[in-house]
C-alpha positions as CSV (number, residue, x, y, z in Angstrom):
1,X,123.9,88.2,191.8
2,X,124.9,86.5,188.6
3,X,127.4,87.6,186.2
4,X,127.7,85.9,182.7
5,X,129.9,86.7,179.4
6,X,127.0,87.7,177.0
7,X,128.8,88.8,173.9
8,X,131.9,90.1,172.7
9,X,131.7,93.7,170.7
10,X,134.5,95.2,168.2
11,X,134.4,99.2,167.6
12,X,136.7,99.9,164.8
13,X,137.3,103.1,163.3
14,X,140.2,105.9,162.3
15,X,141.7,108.8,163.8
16,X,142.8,111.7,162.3
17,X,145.3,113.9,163.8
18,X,143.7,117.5,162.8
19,X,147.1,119.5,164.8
20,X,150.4,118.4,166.0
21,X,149.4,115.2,168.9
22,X,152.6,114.7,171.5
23,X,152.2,111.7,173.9
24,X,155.8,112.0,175.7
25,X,157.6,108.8,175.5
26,X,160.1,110.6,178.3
27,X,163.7,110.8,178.7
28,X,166.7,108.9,180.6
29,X,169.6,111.1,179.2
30,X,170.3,114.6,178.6
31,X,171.6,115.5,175.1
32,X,173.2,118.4,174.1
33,X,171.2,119.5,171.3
34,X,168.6,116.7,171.6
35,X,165.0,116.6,171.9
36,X,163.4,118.0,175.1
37,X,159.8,116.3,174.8
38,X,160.1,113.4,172.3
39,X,157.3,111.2,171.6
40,X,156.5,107.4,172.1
41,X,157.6,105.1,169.4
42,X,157.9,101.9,168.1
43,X,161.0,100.3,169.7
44,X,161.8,98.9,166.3
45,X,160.3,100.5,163.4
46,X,160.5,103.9,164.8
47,X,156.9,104.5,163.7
48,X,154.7,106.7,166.6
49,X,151.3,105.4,167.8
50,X,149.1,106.5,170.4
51,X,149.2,103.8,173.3
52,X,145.6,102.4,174.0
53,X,146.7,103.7,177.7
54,X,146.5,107.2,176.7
55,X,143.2,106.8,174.9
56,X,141.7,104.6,178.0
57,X,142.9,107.3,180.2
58,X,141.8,110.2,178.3
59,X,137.8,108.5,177.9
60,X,137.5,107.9,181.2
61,X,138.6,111.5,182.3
62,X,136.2,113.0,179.7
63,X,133.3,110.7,180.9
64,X,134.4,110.8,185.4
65,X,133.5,114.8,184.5
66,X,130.8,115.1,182.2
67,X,128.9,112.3,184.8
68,X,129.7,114.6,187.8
69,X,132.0,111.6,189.3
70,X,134.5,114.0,190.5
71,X,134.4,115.9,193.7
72,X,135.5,119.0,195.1
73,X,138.6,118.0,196.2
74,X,139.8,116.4,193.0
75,X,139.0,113.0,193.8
76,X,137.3,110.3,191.8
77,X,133.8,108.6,192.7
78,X,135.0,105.0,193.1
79,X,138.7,105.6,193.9
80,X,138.9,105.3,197.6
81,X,137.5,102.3,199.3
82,X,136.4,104.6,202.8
83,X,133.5,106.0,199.8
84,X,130.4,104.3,199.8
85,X,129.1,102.8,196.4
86,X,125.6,104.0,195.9
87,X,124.7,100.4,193.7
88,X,128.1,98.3,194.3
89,X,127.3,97.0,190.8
90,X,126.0,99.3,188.7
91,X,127.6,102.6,188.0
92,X,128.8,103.4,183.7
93,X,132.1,104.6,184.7
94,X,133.3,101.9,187.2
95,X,131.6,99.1,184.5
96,X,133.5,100.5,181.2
97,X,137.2,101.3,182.9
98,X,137.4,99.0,185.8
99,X,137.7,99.7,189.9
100,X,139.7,98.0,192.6
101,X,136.7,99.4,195.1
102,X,136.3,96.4,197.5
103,X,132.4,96.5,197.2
104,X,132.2,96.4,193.6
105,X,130.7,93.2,192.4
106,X,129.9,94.3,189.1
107,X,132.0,92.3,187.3
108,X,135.7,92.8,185.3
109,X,136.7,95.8,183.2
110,X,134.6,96.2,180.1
111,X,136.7,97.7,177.0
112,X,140.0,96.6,175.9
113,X,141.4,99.2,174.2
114,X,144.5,98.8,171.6
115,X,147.4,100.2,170.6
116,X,146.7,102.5,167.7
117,X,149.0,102.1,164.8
118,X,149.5,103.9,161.5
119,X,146.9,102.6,159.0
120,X,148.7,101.0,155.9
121,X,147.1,103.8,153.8
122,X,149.0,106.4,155.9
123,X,152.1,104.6,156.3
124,X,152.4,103.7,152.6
125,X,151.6,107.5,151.6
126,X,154.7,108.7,154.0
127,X,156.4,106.4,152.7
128,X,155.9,106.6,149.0
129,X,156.5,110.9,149.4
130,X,159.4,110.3,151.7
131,X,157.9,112.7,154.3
132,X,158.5,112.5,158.0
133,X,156.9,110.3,160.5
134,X,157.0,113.5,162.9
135,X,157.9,116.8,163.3
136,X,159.7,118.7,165.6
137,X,157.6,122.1,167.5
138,X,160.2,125.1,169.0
139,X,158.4,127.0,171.9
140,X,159.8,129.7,174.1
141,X,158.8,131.8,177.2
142,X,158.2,135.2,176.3
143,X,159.0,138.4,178.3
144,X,155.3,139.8,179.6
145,X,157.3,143.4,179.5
146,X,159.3,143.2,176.5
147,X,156.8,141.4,174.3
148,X,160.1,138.9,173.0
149,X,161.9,135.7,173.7
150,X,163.0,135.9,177.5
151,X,166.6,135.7,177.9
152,X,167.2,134.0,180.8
153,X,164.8,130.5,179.7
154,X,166.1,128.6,176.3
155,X,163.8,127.5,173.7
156,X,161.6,124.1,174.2
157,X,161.4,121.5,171.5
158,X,158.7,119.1,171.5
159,X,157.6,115.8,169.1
160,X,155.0,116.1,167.5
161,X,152.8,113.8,165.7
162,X,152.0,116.0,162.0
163,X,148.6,116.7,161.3
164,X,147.1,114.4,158.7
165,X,148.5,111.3,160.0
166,X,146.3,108.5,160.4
167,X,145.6,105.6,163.2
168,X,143.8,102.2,163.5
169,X,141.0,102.6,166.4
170,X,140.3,99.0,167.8
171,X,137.9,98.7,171.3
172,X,136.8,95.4,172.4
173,X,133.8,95.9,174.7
174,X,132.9,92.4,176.8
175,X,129.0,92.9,176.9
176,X,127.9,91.3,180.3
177,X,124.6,90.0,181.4
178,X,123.5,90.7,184.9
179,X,120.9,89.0,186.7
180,X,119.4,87.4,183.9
181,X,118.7,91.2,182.1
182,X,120.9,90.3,178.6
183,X,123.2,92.8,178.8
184,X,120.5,95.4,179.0
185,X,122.9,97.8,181.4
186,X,126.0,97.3,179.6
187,X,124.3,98.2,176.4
188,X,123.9,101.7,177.7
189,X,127.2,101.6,178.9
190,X,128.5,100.8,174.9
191,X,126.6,104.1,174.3
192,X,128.3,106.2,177.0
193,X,131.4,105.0,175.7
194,X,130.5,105.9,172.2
195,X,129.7,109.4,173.2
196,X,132.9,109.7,175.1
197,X,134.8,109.6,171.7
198,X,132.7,112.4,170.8
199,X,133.5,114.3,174.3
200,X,137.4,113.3,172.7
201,X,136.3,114.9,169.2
202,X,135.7,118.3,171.2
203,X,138.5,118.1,173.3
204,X,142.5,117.1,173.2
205,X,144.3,113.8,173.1
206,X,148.2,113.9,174.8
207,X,149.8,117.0,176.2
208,X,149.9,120.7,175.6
209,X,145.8,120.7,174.8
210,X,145.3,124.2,175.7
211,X,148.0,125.2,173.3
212,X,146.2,124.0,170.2
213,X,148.0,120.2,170.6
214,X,145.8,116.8,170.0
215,X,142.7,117.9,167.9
216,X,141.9,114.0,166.7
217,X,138.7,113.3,164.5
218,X,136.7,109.4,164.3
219,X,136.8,108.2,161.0
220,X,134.5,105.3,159.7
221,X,133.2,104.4,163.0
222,X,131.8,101.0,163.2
223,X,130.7,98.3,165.9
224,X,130.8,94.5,164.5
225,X,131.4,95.9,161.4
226,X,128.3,97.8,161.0
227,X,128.2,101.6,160.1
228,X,127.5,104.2,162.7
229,X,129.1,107.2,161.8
230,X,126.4,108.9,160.6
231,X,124.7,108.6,164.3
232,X,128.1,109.3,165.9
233,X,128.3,112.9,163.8
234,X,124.9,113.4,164.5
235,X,125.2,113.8,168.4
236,X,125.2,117.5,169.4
237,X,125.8,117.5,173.0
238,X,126.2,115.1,176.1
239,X,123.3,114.3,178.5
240,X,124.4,113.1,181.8
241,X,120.6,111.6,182.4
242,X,120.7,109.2,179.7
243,X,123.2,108.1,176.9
244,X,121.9,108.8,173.4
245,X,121.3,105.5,171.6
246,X,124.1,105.1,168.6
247,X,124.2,101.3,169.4
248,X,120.9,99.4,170.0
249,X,120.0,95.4,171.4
């Protein structure tokens, strides 16, 4: 089997926070008064973004589900190297996120996927209105009988990214060719990833999803600069059979 670099593809875009987005940053200290569940920043600027971790992970959740490539006990297809690869080289998931599987011989990790940081339009407006980078969410436990705060468990206070706040979205997708077929498989593989961000759309990015956290939106979706968000908010529903075709050769 051959493996060559065929091409190099940028997907470029915005997202939109629609509710409050926590991604914990965690904690080494205890502070009276302090923040329970702050969120990840900056180290210098103090600015949040959403680590291109969290977004990688997220996608590949989404995408390991809707392509039935979790099992019944919880594990994922291409996780454990006693599993069997059906086609050592050609399975979506393993091709887009990477695998340490010692069969797999079809090739390196596809996307690269980068920090998000505030767009310069976002962080100008904040900026120019003096408002808040983040905000800070109070949430208690409350008594099933009593129908109020309970007594005995103090109130939680989270991080929260505000609604409205806007990041950069930047994926680098290395397009391979395989035996000679120019990229053909990868292609399709561009699509399934573009129809993960939609599975993302309709579900949560960071914590607390369940609870109305992390509704996101794709702004200005574009791959080598050329428009597709028209196709991308035109795609109704996943097919696990065969990626719709937002991206073509």
């Amino acid at each position: 089997m051959t493996i060559a670099l065929h091409k190099v593809c940028t997907i470029t875009g915005v997202i939109e926070v629609l509710t409050g987005l926590h991604i914990g940053a965690g904690k080494d200290t205890v502070e009276i008064g302090g923040m329970d569940n702050p969120i990840v920043k900056h180290p210098h600027s103090g600015e949040p973004y959403i680590p291109g971790s969290s977004l990688k992970g997220k996608l590949r959740s989404l995408l390991e589900w809707a392509l039935h490539k979790v099992d019944e006990e919880g594990r994922v297809w291409g996780s454990d190297d006693g599993q069997k690869l059906k086609d050592p080289k050609d399975d979506e998931v393993l091709r887009l996120f990477g695998t340490t599987h010692k069969e797999w011989q079809g090739g390196p990790t596809r996307i690269i996927v980068r920090d998000a940081h505030l767009t310069e339009e976002c962080r100008r407006s904040v900026v120019e209105r003096s408002l808040p980078m983040t905000e800070e969410k109070t949430e208690v436990v409350i008594d099933r009988i009593q129908g109020k705060a309970a007594g005995n468990i103090g109130p939680r206070r989270t991080e929260r990214i505000p609604a409205g706040m806007e990041f950069g979205l930047e994926i680098q997708f290395r397009m391979f060719d395989l035996d000679g077929d120019g990229g053909k498989r990868d292609l399709a593989c561009l699509n399934r990833l573009l129809e993960g961000l939609k599975l993302l759309e309709k579900d949560a990015l960071g914590g607390s999803g369940s609870r109305g956290y992390g509704k996101i939106r794709i702004k200005g979706l574009q791959v080598d600069g050329k428009d597709i968000q028209q196709k991308f908010d035109e795609i109704r529903q996943f097919s696990p059979e065969q990626p719709q075709t937002l991206v073509e050769a």
